[in-house]
N, C-alpha and C positions, 0 to 999 in steps of 0.2 A: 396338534391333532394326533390322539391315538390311534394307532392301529383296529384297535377294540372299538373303535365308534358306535354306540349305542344306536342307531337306527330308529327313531320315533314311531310313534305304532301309524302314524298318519301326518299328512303335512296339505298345508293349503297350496291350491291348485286352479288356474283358468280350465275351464269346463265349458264344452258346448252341447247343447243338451238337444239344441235345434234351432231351426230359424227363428233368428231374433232373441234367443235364450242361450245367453252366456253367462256362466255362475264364476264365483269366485268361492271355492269351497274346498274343505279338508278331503282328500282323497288318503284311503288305505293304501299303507307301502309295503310292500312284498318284502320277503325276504329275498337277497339278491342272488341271482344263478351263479354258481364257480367261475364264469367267464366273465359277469358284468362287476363295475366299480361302481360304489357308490358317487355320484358327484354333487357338490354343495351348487347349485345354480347361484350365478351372479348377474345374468346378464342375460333377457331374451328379448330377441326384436321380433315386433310383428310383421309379418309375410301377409302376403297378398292371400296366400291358400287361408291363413287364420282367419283375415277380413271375412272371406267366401262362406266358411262355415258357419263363423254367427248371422253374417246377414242374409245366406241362404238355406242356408243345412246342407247344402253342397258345394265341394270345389269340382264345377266342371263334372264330370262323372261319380267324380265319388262322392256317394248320399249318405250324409250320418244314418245310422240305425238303431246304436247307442249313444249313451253320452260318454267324449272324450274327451284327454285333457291335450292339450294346443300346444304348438310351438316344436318348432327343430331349430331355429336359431340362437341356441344358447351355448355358453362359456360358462364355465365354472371351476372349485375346485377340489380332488378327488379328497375323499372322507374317509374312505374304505376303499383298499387297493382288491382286484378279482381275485379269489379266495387260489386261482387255479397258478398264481403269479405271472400272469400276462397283463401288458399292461402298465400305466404309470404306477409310481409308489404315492403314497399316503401325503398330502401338503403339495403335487403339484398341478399346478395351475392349466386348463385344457380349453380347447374350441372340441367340436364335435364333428363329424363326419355323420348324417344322419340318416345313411341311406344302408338298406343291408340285400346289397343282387344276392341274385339267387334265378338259375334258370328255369325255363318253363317249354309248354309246347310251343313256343315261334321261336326263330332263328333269329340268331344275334351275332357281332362280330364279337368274339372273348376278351377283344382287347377294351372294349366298350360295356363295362359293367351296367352302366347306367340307364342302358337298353336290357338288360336283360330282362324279360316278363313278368317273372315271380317276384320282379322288385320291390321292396317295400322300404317305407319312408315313417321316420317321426311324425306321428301329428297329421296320418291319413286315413282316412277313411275307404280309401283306393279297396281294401280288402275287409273281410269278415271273418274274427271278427277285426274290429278296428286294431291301431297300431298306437297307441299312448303315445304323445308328444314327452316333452322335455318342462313345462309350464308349471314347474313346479318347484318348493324348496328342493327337495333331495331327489334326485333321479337317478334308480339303478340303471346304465349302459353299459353294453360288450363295450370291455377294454379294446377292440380292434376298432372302434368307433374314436378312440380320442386320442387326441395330437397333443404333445406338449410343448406349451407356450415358451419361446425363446426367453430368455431373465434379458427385460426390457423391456417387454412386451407386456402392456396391464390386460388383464381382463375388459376392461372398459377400450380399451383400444383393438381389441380382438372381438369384440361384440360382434362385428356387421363380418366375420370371416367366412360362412356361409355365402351368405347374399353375392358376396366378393368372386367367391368362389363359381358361382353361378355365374357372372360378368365376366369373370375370368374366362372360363368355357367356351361363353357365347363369342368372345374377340379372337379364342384359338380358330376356331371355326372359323371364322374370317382369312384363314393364313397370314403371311407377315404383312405386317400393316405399316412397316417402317418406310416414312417417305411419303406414306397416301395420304389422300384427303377422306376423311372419315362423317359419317353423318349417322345422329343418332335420334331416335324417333321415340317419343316417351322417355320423358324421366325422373322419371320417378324411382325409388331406389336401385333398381336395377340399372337403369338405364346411366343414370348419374353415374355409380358404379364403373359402367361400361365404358363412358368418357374416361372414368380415372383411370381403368386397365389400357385405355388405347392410348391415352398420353403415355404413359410409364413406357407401352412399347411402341413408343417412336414415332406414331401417325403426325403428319406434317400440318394438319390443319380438320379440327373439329366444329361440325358445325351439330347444334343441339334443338331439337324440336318438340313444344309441348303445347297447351292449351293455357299455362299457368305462368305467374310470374316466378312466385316459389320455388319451383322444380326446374326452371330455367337459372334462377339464381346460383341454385345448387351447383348445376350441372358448368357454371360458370366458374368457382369457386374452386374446382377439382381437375379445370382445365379444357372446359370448352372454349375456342376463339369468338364465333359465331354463334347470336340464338337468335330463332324463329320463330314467330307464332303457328299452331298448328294448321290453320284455315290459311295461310298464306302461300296458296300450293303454287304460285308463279318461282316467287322465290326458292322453293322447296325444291321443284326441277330442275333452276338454275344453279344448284348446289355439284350435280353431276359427281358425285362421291365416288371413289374408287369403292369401298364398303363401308354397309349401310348395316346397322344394329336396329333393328326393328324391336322395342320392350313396350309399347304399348297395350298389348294383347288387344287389339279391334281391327275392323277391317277398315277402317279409314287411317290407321295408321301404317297398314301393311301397304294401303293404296300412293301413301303418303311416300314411303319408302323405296317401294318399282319408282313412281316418278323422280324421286329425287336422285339415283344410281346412274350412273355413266352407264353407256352399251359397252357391253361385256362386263360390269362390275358385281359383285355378290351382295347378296342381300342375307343377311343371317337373324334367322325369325328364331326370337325368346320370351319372346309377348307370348302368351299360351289364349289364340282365340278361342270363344266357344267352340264346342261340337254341332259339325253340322256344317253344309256351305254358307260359304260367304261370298259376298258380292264383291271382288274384286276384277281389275282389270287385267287379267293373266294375258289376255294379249299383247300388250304393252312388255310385260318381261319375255314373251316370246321374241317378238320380232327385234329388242336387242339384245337377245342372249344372254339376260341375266342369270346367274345361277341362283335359286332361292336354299336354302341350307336350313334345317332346325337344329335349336340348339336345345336341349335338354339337359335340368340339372347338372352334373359335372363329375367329375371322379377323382383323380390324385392331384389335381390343381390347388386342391386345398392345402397342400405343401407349399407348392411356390405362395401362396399367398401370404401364408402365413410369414414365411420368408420376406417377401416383399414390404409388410407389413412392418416388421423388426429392424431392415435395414433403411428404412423411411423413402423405401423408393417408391411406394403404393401408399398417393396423400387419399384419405377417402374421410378425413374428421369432419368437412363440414354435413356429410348425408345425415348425421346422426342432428335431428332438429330439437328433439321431444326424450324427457325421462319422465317415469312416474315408477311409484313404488308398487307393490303387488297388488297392494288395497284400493289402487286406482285403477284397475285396470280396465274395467269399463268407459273410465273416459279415458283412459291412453288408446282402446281400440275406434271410439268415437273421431278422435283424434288422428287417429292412423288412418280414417276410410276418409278422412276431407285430405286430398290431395293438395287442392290451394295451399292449404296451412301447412305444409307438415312432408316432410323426407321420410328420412327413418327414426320409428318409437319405438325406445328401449321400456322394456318391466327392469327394474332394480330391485332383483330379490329381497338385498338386504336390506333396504327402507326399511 
């Protein structure tokens, strides 16, 4: 690859235009800013917030207003190094970091970018105007967004290093977990995830709770001991976990999660429920003093992951169930929203 890389005047792109109207179309490419690299996309997995957009027009609060293109979970590799020379050089292989803090009016700790208000993300519609995803052949990114892939490390095995990273986070939250009994509620990419982050660090005994057999399998596969049906809330109590990963995003799984927690044990919530109350049992984590924790997207984890990843101490291949190529991508996101069937769905650029 030359340094000169010709930039096409346009390249095909996942689009959501609104509820229920996801395209698969050429979008115009910018010329890229001094700071950003061009990157070749190999590799993007579908997210839950991706689902939300085409089957609602919204993730949670944020309402499309335009149409935009999808995706923060991608890997690629750089085409065009940032003109400013920050950044990888030209032929190396990257994950993405897709998040750019930025302070605002609410208070935040400094050490916790992830909080901070003005944040913004690939692939949201959080802000106006929107924020272009990654879902596309060539994606100009700030060089301080990508991480270089250890030589070992393939693209395809760096796919899910987002998602990772996100499970990562959620098990920090939890504090050390070496020696405990861990229980995890939904798992579905994340959650499956979260199993493989809490084996790697130490937890003495996983138990894994879903509605599916699928997602249970998975979550077996990456180092759950124990699985549960979701509706089998005797069982679910009698778990009594030191910490509880709540990824569900519902209140029956958050309800699922207080009863399943020892008194005194932490419950660390990554499921991202609706806005708005929910009908849970908070009396219950009151009188045994559970601490409830939220875990929101991540920050410099995505190092150790990557790490983890390279030296094969972070197993997470089986999450990955489903590939399709660009031109599928309507039935890979079909695909992605049936839970039963289906982990984590990669787009393969280069199909």
């Amino acid at each position: 690859m030359a340094e000169n890389f010709d930039l096409p005047a346009s390249a095909p792109a996942v689009v959501a235009h609104g509820k229920g109207d996801l395209r698969i179309e050429d979008v115009a490419l910018a010329v890229p800013a001094d700071d950003q690299a061009v990157v070749e996309i190999a590799y993007g997995g579908i997210c839950g917030s991706d689902l939300h957009y085409w089957l609602h027009g919204a993730a949670g609060e944020s309402i499309l207003k335009d149409p935009m293109v999808l995706g923060h979970e991608v890997v690629g590799t750089v085409v065009r190094a940032a003109a400013d020379g920050t950044g990888p050089c030209v032929g190396t292989p990257v994950a993405v970091h897709p998040a750019t803090p930025a302070p605002g009016a609410a208070r935040y700790p400094l050490d916790r970018p992830n909080l901070s208000p003005g944040c913004t993300y690939l692939g949201s519609a959080a802000r106006h105007p929107h924020t272009d995803g990654a879902f596309l052949r060539y994606a100009n990114l700030p060089a301080r967004m990508l991480r270089e892939l250890p030589e070992g490390l393939s693209l395809r095995g760096a796919a899910l290093v987002e998602p990772a990273s996100v499970a990562w986070h959620a098990v920090a939250r939890a504090g050390d977990v070496r020696g405990k009994t861990a229980l995890v509620v939904g798992c579905g990419p994340i959650g499956a995830l979260a199993v493989a982050v809490l084996k790697r660090a130490g937890a003495a005994h996983i138990t894994a709770v879903d509605m599916h057999a699928k997602p249970l399998e998975i979550a077996q596969a990456v180092g759950a001991d124990v699985l549960l049906q979701a509706g089998d809330t005797e069982a679910i109590a009698a778990v009594e976990a030191d910490v509880v990963i709540e990824s569900s995003g519902n209140h029956f799984g958050l309800a699922s999660a207080i009863n399943g927690a020892v008194r005194g044990g932490r419950v660390v919530m990554v499921g991202l429920l609706p806005s708005g109350a929910q009908p849970v049992a908070i009396s219950l984590a009151i009188v045994r003093e559970l601490e409830l924790v939220g875990s929101f997207r991540f920050n410099n984890e995505i190092d150790d992951v990557i790490a983890a990843l390279a030296d094969g101490s972070l197993f997470i291949d089986p999450v990955i169930t489903h590939e399709y190529a660009l031109s599928d991508a309507l039935e890979a996101f079909a695909t992605a929203g049936d839970s039963a069937v289906s982990g984590k769905v990669l787009l393969n650029f280069g199909l």
